[in-house]
N, C-alpha and C positions, 0 to 999 in steps of 0.2 A: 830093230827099228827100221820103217822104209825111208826109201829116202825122198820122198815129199816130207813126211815130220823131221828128218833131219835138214832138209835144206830152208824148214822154217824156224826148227831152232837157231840155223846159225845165222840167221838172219835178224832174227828176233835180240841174240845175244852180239850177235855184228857191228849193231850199232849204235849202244853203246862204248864197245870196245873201241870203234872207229873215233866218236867222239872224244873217248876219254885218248885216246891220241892226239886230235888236234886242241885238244884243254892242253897236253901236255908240252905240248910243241910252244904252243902260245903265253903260253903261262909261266909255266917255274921257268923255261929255255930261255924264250924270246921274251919275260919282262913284262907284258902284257896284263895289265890289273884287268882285269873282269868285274867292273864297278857297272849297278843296276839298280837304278833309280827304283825306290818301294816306297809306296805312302807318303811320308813324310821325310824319307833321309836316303839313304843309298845301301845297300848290300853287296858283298860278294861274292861270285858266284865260283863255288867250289868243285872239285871233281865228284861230289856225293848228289847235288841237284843235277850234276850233268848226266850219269849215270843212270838216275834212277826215271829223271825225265824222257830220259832217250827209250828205256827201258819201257816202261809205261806205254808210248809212242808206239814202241813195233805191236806190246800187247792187244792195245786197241786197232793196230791193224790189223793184225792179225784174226781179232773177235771179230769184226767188221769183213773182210774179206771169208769167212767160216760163214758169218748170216749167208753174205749174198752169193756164198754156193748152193745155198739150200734155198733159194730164194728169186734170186732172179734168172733171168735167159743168159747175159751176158755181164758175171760177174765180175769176169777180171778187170772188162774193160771198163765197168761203173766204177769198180773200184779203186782204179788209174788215175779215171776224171776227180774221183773224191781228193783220193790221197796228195795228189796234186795242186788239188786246190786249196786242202787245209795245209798242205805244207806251201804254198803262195801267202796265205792269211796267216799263217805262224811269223813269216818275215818281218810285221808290221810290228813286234814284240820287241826283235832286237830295235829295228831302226829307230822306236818314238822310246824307247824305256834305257838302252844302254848310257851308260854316263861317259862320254868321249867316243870319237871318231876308232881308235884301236879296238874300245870294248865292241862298238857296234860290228867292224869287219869279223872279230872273232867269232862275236853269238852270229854274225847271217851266217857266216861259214860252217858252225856247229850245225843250224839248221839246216842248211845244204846236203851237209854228209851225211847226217844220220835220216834225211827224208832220202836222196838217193840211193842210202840202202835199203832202205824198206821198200821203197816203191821198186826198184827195180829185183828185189828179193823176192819177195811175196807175189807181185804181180805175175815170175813165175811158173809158182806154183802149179 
């Protein structure tokens, strides 16, 4: 395997893993409910939605960065400004939807970690 597709799988799988760190720190450790306001009542949010959400997250960047090599002049950097920016507009998720001041620092913090490892993983490539 070379190591451009290795240094995207472990990027890809990185972060994840880095997430389900700071769930675990915050969580079973530190006491930290991860309560999230849905529809009509509240949910909580488990190491299996952290996981597989994070997971998801690199895929799609990773798909997205794959177009704009075949595609654009200046892939990495369109794909900096993207990544960036959707992980800016991911923030607005914890802050209006978490149910308490703790759950909210936890979920921007997950989104922190798991967007600075993609973004600075994949970009690179």
């Amino acid at each position: 395997m070379n190591t451009s597709i290795t240094r995207l799988l472990l990027t890809v799988f990185g972060a994840p893993a880095a997430a389900l760190a700071v769930w675990a720190l915050a969580v079973p450790l530190a006491g930290t409910t991860l309560t999230v306001r849905t529809g009509g009542g509240t949910s909580t949010v488990g190491p299996v939605p952290v996981a597989v959400a994070s997971l998801l997250a690199g895929l799609a960047g990773w798909a997205l960065l794959a177009v704009l090599e075949r595609s654009a002049t200046r892939p990495r950097r369109i794909w900096t400004i993207t990544a960036v920016t959707v992980l800016a507009l991911s923030l607005t998720g914890p802050l209006t939807g978490a149910a308490g001041a703790g759950a909210a620092l936890v979920l921007v913090l997950l989104h922190l970690v798991v967007g600075s490892v993609l973004v600075l993983g994949l970009a690179r490539r």
